[in-house]
C-alpha positions in Angstrom: -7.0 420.5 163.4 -5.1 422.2 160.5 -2.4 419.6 158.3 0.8 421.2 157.4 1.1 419.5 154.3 4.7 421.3 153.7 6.6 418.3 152.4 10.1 418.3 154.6 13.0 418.7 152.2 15.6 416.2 151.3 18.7 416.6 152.8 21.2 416.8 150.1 23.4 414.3 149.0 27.2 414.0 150.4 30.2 415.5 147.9 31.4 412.5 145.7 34.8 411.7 147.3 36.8 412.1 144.5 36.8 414.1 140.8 34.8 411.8 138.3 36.6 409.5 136.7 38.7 409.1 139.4 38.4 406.2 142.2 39.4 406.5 146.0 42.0 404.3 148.0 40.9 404.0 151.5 43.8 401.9 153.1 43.8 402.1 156.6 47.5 399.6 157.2 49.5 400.2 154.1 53.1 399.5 154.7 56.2 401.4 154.1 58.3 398.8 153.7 57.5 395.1 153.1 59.2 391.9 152.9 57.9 389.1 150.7 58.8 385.4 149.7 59.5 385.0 145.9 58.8 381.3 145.1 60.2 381.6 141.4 63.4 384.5 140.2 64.9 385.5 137.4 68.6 387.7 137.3 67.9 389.7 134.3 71.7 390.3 133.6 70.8 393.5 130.7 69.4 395.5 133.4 70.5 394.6 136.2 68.2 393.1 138.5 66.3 390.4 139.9 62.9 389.8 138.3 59.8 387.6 140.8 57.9 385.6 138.9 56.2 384.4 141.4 55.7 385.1 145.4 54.2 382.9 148.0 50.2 383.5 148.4 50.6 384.9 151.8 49.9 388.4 153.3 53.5 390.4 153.6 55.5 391.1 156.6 55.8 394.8 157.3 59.2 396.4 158.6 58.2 399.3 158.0 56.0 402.5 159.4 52.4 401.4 159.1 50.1 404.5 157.8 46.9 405.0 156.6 46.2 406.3 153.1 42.8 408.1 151.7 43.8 409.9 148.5 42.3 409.8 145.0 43.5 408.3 141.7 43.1 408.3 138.1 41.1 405.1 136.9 44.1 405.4 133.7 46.9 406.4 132.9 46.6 409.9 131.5 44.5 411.4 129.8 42.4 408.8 131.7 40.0 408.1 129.4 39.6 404.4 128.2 40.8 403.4 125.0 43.3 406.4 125.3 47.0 406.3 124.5 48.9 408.0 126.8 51.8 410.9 125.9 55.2 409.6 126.1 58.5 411.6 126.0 57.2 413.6 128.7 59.6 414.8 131.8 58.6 414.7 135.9 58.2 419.0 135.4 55.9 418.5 132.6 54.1 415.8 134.6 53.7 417.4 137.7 52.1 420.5 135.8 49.8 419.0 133.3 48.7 417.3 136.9 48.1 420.5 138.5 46.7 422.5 135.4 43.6 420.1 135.9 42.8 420.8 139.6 44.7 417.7 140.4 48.7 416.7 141.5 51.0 414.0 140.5 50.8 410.7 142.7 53.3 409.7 145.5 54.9 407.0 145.7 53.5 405.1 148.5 49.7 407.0 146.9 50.7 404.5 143.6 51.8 401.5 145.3 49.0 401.9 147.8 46.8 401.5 144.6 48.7 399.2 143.0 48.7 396.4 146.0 45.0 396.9 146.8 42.8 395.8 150.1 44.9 392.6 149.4 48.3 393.8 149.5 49.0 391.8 146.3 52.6 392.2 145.0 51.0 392.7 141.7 48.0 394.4 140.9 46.2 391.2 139.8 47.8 388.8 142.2 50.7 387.0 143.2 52.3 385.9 140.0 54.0 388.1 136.9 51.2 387.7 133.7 51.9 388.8 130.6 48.9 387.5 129.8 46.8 390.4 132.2 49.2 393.4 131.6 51.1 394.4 128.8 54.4 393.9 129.4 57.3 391.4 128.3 57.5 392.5 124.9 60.6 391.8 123.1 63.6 394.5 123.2 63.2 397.0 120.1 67.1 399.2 120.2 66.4 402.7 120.2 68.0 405.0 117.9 68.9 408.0 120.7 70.0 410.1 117.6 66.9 409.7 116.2 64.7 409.7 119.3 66.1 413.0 120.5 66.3 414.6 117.3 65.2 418.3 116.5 63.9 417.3 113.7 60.2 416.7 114.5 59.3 413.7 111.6 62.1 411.7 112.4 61.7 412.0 116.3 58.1 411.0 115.6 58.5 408.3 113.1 61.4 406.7 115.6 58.5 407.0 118.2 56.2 405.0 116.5 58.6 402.6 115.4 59.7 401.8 118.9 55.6 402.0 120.3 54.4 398.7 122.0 51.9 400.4 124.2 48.1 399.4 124.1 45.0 401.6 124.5 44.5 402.4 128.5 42.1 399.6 129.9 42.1 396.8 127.2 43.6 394.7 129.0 41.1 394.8 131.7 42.4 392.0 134.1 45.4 394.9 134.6 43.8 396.1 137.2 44.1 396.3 140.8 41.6 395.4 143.6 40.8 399.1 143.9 40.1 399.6 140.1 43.2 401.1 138.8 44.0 399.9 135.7 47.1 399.3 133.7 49.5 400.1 136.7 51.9 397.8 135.8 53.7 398.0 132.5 52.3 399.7 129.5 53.7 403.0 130.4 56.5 404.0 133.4 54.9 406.3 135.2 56.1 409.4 137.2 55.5 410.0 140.9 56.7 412.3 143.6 58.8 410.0 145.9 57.8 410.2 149.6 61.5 411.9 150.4 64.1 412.9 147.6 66.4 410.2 146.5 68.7 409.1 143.8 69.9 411.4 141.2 66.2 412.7 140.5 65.5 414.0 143.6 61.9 413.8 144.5 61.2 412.4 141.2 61.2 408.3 140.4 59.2 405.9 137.7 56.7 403.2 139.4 55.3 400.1 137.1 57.7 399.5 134.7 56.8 399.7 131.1 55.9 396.8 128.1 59.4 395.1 128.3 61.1 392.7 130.4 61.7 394.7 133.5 60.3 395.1 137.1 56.6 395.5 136.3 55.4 395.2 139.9 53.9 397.1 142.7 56.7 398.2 144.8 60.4 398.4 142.6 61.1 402.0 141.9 63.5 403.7 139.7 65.3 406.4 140.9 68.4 406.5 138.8 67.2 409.4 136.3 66.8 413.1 136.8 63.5 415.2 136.6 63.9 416.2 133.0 64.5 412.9 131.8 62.2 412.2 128.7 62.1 408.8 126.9 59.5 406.7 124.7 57.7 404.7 127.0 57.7 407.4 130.4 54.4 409.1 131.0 52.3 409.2 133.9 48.7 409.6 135.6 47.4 412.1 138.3 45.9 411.8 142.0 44.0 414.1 144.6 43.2 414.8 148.1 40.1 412.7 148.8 37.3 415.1 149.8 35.3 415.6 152.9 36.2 414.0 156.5 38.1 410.7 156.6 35.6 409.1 158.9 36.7 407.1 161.6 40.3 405.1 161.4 44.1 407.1 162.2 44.5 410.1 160.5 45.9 409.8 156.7 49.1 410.3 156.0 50.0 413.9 155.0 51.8 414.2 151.6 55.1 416.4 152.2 55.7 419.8 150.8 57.1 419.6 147.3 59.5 422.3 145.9 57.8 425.0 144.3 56.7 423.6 139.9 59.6 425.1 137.4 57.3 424.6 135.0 53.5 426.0 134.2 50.1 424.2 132.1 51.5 426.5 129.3 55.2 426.2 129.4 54.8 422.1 129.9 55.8 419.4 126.8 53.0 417.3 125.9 55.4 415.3 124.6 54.4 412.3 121.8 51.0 410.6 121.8 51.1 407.5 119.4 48.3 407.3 117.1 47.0 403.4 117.0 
């Protein structure tokens, strides 16, 4: 009796989810709106708002629209690469098409905080309590020259850009980072994001994380008080994309609305200022 020796061939491996060097967030409950217990405030009376040091170690209560979320995001800030320091001075149009210029698009709100909170649903990316210690934040108040920041003059800009720098390289403070693998979410740099509906007086742009001073530095405060072409020393950003291939079983993801179309281009966009250390 003849043999077929043929050898059958391998069926070929899946499509990674995601770009590489980017991680996927599979969350099949995250919460629109939550409600927490803070064990430990602060009234931070120079900005403006109330600061949680610390929230009860219990799982939040939604009052809000439960979703899912599948969605890819950027293991850094940009240029996501570790041991990179990200561009500051960099506005939500410039953002939004350095994002798109590479295949990808700039993260939603609820996509970042999604991220940020983990499987856990932490209020902070590495728990329940506000570290200095784990992310780079709480650094002391350096007054910014705005003559000198905005000038058209491109060595004194620069040299008031360094002088006001407290950012660190992306991902050496590796305990900033959330249960899903995102690092440096909170502080660092205030990151852009498409909001999930326009808002405030930028419209459908707002700042999630907080940079490396005293200020909000957790998952779910948002800033919304600036406009889209806003530009300052510590703003910058990181990028996220549609997870590939079917979403398996669970509800169906939640389906980012429609932005309005980019004013600005990969070759008309600022890359703003990258510090050098």
């Amino acid at each position: 009796v003849a043999v077929d020796s043929a050898v059958a061939p391998r069926p070929a491996a899946p499509e990674p989810s995601c770009p590489e060097g980017m991680l996927l967030v599979d969350e099949p409950a995250y919460c629109t709106e939550v409600k927490r217990r803070c064990l430990d405030d602060e009234y931070n009376k120079a900005n403006k708002i109330t600061l949680c040091h610390r929230f009860a170690e219990e799982a939040p209560r939604c009052v809000g629209e439960s979703r899912r979320m599948r969605f890819c995001i950027d293991r850094y800030e940009y240029p996501n690469r570790e041991g990179a320091r990200s561009p500051v001075m960099v506005d939500w149009h410039d953002a939004r098409a350095i994002c798109e210029g590479e295949g990808k698009r700039l993260c939603f709100e609820s996509e970042w905080v999604s991220a940020c909170e983990g499987p856990a649903q932490l209020p902070f990316p590495h728990g329940h309590e506000r570290r200095k210690d784990r992310c780079n934040i709480d650094n002391p108040w350096k007054e910014p020259s705005l003559k000198k920041l905005y000038s058209t003059e491109k060595t004194i800009a620069e040299r008031e850009l360094a002088r006001l720098d407290q950012g660190v390289p992306a991902g050496s403070m590796p305990e900033c980072k959330s249960g899903y693998g995102v690092h440096d979410l909170t502080g660092n740099v205030d990151e852009w994001v498409a909001l999930d509906h326009p808002r405030g007086k930028g419209g459908w742009a707002g700042l999630k994380g907080g940079a490396w001073g005293h200020v909000r530095n957790a998952c779910r405060p948002v800033t919304t008080s600036h406009t889209s072409d806003f530009t300052y020393y510590f703003i910058s950003f990181r990028c996220c994309a549609d997870a590939r291939g079917a979403p398996g079983e669970g509800p169906t993801p939640w389906r980012q609305p429609e932005l309005p179309a980019p004013k600005k281009t990969l070759d008309t966009a600022s890359r703003g200022f990258t510090p050098s250390r």
